[in-house]
RONUBA-623588 format. One line per 8 residues: for each residue y negated, z negated, x of C-alpha. Coordinates in steps of 0.1 Angstrom, whole numbers, plus 5000, padded with zeros to 4 digits. Layout:
N
Y:Z:X ~ ...
// end
This chain:
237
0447:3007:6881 ~ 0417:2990:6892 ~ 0402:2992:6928 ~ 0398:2959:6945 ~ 0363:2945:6951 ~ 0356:2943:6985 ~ 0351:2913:7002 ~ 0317:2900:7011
0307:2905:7046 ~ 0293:2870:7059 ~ 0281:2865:7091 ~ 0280:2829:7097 ~ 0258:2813:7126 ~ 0265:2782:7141 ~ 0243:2750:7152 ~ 0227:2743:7184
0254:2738:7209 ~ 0284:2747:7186 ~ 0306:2777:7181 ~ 0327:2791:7154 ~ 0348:2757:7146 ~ 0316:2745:7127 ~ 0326:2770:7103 ~ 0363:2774:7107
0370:2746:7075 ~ 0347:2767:7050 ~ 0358:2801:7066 ~ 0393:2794:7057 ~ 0386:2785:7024 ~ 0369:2815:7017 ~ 0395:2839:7034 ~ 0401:2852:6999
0367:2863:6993 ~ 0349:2863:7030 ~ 0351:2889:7053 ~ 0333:2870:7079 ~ 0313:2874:7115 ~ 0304:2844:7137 ~ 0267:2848:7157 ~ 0266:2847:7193
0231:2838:7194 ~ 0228:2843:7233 ~ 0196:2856:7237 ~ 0169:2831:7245 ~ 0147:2826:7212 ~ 0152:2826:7176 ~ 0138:2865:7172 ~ 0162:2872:7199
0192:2859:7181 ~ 0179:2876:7149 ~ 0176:2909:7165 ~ 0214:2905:7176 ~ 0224:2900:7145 ~ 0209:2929:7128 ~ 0220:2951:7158 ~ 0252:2947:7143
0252:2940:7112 ~ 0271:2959:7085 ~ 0252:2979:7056 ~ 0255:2951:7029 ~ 0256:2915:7043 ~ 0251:2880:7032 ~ 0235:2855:7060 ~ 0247:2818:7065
0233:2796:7088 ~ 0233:2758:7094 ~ 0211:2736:7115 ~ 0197:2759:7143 ~ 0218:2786:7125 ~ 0190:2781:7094 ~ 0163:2792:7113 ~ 0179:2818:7122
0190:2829:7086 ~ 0152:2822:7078 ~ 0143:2851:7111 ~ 0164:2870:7097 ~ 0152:2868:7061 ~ 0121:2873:7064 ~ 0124:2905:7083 ~ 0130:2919:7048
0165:2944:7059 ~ 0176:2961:7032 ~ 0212:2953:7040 ~ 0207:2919:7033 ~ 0220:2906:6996 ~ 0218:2868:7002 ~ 0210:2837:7022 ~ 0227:2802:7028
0207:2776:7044 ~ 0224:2745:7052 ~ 0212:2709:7067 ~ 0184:2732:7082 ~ 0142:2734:7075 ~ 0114:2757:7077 ~ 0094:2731:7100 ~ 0087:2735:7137
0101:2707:7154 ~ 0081:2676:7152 ~ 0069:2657:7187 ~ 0099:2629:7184 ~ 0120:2658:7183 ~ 0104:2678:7211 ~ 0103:2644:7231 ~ 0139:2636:7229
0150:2671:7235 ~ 0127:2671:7264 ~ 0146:2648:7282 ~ 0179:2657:7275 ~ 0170:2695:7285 ~ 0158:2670:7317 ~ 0192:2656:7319 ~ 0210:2690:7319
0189:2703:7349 ~ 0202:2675:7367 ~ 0236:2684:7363 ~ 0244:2652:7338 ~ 0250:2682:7311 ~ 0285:2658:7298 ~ 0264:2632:7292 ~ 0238:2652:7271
0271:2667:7251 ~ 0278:2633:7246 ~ 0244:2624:7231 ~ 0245:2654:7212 ~ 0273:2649:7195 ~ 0263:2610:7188 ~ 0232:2622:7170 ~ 0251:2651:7151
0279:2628:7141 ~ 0262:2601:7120 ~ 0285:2578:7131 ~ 0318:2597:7125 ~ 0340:2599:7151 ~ 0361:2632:7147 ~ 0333:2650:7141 ~ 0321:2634:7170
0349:2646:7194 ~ 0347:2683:7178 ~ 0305:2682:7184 ~ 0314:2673:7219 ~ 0340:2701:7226 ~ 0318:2726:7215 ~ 0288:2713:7234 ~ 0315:2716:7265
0320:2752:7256 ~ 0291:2768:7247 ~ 0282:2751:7283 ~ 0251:2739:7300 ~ 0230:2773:7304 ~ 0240:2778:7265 ~ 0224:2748:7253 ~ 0193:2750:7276
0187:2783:7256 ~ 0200:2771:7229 ~ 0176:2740:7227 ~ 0143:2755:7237 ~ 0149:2783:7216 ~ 0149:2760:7188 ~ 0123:2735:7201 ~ 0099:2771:7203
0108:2776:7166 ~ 0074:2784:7141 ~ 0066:2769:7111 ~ 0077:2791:7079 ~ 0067:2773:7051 ~ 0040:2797:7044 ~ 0063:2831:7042 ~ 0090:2813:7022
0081:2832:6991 ~ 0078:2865:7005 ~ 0119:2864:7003 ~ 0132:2881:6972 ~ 0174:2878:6980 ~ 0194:2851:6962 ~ 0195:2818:6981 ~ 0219:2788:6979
0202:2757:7001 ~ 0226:2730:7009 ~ 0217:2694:7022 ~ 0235:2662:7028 ~ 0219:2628:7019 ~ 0232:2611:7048 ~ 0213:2638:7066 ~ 0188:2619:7096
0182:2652:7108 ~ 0170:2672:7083 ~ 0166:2652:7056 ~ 0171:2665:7016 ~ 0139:2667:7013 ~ 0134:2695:7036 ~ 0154:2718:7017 ~ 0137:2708:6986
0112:2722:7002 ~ 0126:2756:7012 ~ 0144:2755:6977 ~ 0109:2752:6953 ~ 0098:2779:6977 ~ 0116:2805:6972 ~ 0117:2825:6942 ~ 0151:2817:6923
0169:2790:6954 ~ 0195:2770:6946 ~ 0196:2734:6956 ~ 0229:2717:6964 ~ 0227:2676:6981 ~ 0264:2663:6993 ~ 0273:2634:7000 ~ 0271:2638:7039
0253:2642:7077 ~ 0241:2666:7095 ~ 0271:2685:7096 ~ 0284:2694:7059 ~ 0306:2725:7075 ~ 0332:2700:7085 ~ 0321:2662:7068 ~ 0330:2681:7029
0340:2715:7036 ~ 0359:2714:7002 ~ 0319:2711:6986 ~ 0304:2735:7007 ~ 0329:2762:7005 ~ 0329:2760:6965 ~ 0297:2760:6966 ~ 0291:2788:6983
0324:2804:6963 ~ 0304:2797:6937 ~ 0272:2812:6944 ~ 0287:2846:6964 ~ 0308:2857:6930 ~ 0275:2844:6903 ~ 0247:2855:6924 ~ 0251:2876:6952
0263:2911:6936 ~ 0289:2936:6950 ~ 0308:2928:6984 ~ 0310:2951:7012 ~ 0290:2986:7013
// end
């Protein structure tokens, strides 16, 4: 009789003001396969969520991050661990945030120090959403429970991020990229970027926003079905 492959260990991280529901639709999907761990990310910078991660991480794990949760993947990635057999980047980029972006975020960070912190979930969610509404009420729920203090980490964390594009070869693990061409946040070319950069990356585009996870969760979790059996080898150590 043959022993059963163990199932990858995945440790998922969520977007800026979100929590594990960002995931739930591909997590699900991958039940069969996935042994999976949603990041905290409650310490106040991008290392710091990192070093979480790693604190607990198990001896063979694959990394998936979107949005915020890329540049974490990236930290984590380019820390070289030998535990780590692969990398998913989705609707994320290896750029530090531009001034429009640190000048928006600015003032909602603004808005949330003077206790208007529903109407920055609000205008989150607007801006994650592209225009769809349920994805607009879920943004906003999770927004509402990762809380005010959350996102203030949480968003100048992200607005302190570096710029990467000059280590991106140094990473050696398989990588799948994933983007969406409806994307206004970070656009498909962004992870064409990351993709030609690193050694053997694998370009998906879907045909959605900001928020793949839950706009075609039926792409991105055969997609990443897909790339865990091909290219990351082995499951759990």
């Amino acid at each position: 009789m043959e022993r059963p492959l163990s199932k990858h260990q995945v440790i998922f991280v969520p977007g800026l003001a979100s929590d594990g529901r960002l995931w739930q639709p591909v997590v699900d999907r991958l039940s069969d396969i996935v042994e999976p761990t949603v990041a905290r990310c409650s310490g106040k910078s991008i290392p710091d969520f990192a070093d979480e991660i790693l604190a607990e991480a198990p001896g063979r794990f694959t990394i998936a991050g979107i949005s915020m949760g890329g540049y974490v993947a990236l930290e984590v990635a380019l820390r070289g661990n030998a535990g780590l057999a692969g990398v998913a980047l989705l609707n994320t980029n290896a750029r530090p945030a531009t001034s429009l972006q640190v000048q928006r975020s600015t003032a909602l960070l603004g808005d949330a120090k003077r206790d208007l912190f529903d109407t920055v979930a609000d205008k989150l969610a607007e801006t994650v959403a592209g225009g769809k509404a349920e994805v607009a009420t879920l943004a906003a729920a999770m927004a509402r429970t990762v809380g005010r203090d959350g996102y203030l980490r949480q968003q100048r964390a992200v607005l302190d991020r570096v710029d990467r594009r000059s280590e991106l070869r140094q990473i050696t693990v398989p990588m799948l990229v994933i983007a969406g061409d409806e994307d206004r946040i970070s656009a498909p070319s962004l992870a064409n970027e990351i993709a030609r950069s690193v050694p053997g990356a694998e370009l998906e585009i879907f045909p959605c926003g900001h928020l793949s996870t839950v706009e075609v969760p039926e792409m991105v979790s055969a997609s990443l079905r897909d790339w865990l059996t091909r290219r990351v080898e082995g499951g759990a150590s």
